[in-house]
N, C-alpha and C positions, 0 to 999 in steps of 0.2 A: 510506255514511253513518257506521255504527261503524266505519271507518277513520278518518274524519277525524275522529271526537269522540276517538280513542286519540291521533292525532297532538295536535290541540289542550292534552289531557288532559297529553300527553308535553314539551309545548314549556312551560305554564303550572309545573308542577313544576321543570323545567329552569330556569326564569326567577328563581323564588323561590330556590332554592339558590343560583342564583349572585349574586342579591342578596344572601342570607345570609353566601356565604363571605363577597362584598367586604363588606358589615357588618363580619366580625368580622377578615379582615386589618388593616381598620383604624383597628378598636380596638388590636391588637395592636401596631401602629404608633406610635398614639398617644400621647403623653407626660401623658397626664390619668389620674393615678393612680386619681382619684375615678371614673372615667368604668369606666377597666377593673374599678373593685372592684365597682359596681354592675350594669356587665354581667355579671360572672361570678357575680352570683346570680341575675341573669335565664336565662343556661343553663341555671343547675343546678337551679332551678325546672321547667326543660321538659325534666329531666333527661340538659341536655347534658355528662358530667360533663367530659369530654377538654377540650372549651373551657374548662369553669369553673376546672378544676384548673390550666390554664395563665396565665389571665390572674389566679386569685387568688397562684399561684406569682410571680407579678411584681408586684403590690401588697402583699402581706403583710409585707417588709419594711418596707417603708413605711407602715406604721401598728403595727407593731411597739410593745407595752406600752401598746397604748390599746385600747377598746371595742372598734374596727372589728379590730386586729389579731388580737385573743382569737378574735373572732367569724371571721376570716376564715380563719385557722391551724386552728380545727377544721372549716369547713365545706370545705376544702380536703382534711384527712384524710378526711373520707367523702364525697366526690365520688372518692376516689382508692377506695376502702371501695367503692363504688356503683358504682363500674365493675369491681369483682375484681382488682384491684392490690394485694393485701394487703401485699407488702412496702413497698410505698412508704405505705403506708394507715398501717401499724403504727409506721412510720418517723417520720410526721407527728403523729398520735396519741401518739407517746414525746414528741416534742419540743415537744407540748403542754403533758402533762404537767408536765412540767420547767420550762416557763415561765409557768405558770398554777397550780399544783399546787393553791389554794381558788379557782381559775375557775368560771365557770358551766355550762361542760360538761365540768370534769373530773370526775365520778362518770362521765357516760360515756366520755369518752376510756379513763380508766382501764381502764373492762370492755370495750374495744372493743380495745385494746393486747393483751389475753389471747386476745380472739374472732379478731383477724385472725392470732395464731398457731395458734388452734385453725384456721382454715378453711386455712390453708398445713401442717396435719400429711400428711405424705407417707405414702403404702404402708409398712405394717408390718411390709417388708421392707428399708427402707430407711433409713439412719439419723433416730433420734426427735429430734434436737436440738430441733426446732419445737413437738412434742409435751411435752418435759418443759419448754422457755419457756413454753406454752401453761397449764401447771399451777401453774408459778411465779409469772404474771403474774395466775392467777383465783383460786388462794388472796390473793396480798394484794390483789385489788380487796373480795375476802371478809371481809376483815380491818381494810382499813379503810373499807367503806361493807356493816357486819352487818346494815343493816335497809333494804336497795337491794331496790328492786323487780324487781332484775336479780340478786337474791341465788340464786335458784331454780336459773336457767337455768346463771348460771355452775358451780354444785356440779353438775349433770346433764354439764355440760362435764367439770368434771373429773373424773367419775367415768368416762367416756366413753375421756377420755386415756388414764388409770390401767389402763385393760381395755385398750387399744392395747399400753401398755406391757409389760402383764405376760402378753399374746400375743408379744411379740417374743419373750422371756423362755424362752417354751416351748416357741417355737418353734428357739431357738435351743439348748435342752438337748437335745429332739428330732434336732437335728442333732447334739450332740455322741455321742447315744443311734446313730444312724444309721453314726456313723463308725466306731463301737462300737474293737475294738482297733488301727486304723490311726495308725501313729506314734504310740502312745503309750496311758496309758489315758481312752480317752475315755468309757468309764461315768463314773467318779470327772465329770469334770467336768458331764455331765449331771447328779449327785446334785448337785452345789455349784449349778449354776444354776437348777435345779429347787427348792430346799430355799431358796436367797436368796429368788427370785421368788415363793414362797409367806409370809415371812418380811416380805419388801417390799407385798404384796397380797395381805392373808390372807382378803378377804371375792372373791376375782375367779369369775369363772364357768369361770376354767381351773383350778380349785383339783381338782378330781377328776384330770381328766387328769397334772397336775402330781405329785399324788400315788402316782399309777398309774405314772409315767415312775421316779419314785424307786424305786419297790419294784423295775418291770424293769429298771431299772439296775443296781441292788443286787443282783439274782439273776447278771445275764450276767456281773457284774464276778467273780462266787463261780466259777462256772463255764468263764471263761477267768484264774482265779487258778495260784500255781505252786499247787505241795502243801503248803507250811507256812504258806497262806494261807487256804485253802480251807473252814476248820472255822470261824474267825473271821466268814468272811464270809455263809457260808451260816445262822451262826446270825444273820448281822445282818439276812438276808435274809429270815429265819421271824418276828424281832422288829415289822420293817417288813409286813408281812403281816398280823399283827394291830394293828398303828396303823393300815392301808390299810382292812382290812374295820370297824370299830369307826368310822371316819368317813365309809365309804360304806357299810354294811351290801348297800344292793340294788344296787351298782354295775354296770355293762352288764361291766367289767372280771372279774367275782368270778371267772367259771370259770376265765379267765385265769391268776388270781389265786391259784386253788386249785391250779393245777397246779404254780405255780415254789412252793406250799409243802409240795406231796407231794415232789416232788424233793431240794426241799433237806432234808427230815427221811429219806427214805432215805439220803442222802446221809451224812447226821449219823450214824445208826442203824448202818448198815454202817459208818462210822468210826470206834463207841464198838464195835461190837462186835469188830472189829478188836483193836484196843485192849485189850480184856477177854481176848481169847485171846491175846494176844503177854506177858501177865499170867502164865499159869499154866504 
């Protein structure tokens, strides 16, 4: 008996879908503009987005610069948005934009242009192109809609990027820190991308570590210097040590910290005393 109600059960569902498809083949067929615009909010309604996005993709032209087209150009961007399409999402939300720019859903198009580049930011190991579009497209929704109910969430957005980015940053001086003198001096360039990256995101939560990566930059750069280098750098290395503790005083780094500045003042120490007896 539960065999045959699963069979029945199984045939009744089967019957309905395939009513459905042929409903919507042929719609899809049909030459009734009107017919596929208002089916395709009957989907999207039962959030079928894939149908919606397809049959309004084929009326939209066709009411292009009137009520229905406004209306259908953006519910078409978030039916493509509602199924995780972002590119094509942000694609249609731009071309919104652009042809509506005082429409009735451009305040949202606009922050939803920034959003579906924030939801396409890739691994922060991977190039940020999407992430710094993401920051350019939510400052100016910020800019020009200041008193948007979506003013909140976009600045959390960008502030979210902003720490993406200035992780790459550190991560990437870290690597030139890791290459240390391989082809070339690779301290020097972890001080440059360390020293921007704080310069570019002076409030980030990598602002400690960043700063810690300069100091041991600064020291190993002293320590694999020639000899008419060496005095230069190790004092810039003691300088950096007291800008390092004076901004983290209880750093997890200090003892760390405290060692490349015993080194580098023996180092100084035995240098000047050198020096005093090559004197007399």
């Amino acid at each position: 008996m539960r065999f045959l109600y699963k069979i029945v059960t199984l045939t009744i569902v089967l019957g309905n879908l395939m009513t459905s498809c042929g409903e919507y083949t042929k719609i899809t067929k049909s030459g009734d503009a009107q017919l596929k615009y208002d089916k395709a909010f009957e989907y999207y309604e039962k959030e079928d987005y894939v149908k919606a996005a397809t049959l309004l993709e084929a009326t939209v032209p066709t009411f292009r610069g009137t009520e229905k087209g406004e209306k259908g150009l953006f519910t078409l961007a978030m039916a493509y948005f509602k199924n995780k399409d972002y590119v094509m999402a942000k694609s249609y939300f731009s071309t919104y934009c652009k042809g509506y720019p005082s429409g009735t859903y451009a305040e949202e198009a606009r922050f939803h242009v920034g959003y579906c580049y924030y939801l396409d930011s890739p691994d922060v190991k991977l190039d940020q192109t999407s992430t710094q579009k993401a920051i350019d497209e939510l400052l100016n929704f910020s800019q020009l809609y200041p008193n948007s109910e979506k003013l909140p969430r976009a600045l959390d957005m960008i502030k979210d990027m902003r720490e993406k980015l200035a992780e790459k940053d550190y991560l990437s001086a870290k690597l030139y820190y890791d290459l240390g003198d391989y082809m070339g001096n690779n301290y020097l360039s972890a001080v440059v991308t360390a020293t921007n990256a704080l310069k570019k995101y002076p409030d980030t939560q990598y602002k400690e570590e960043l700063s810690f990566l300069i100091l041991k930059s600064k020291y190993m750069q002293a320590v694999k210097s020639v000899e008419t280098k060496k005095e230069d750098r190790y004092r810039d290395t003691v300088d950096e040590y007291y800008n390092f503790v004076r901004d983290f005083p209880e750093s997890e780094y200090k003892k760390e910290a405290n060692k490349f500045l015993e080194r580098s003042r023996y180092f100084l120490d035995k240098n000047k005393t050198k020096e005093e007896n090559n004197k007399k």
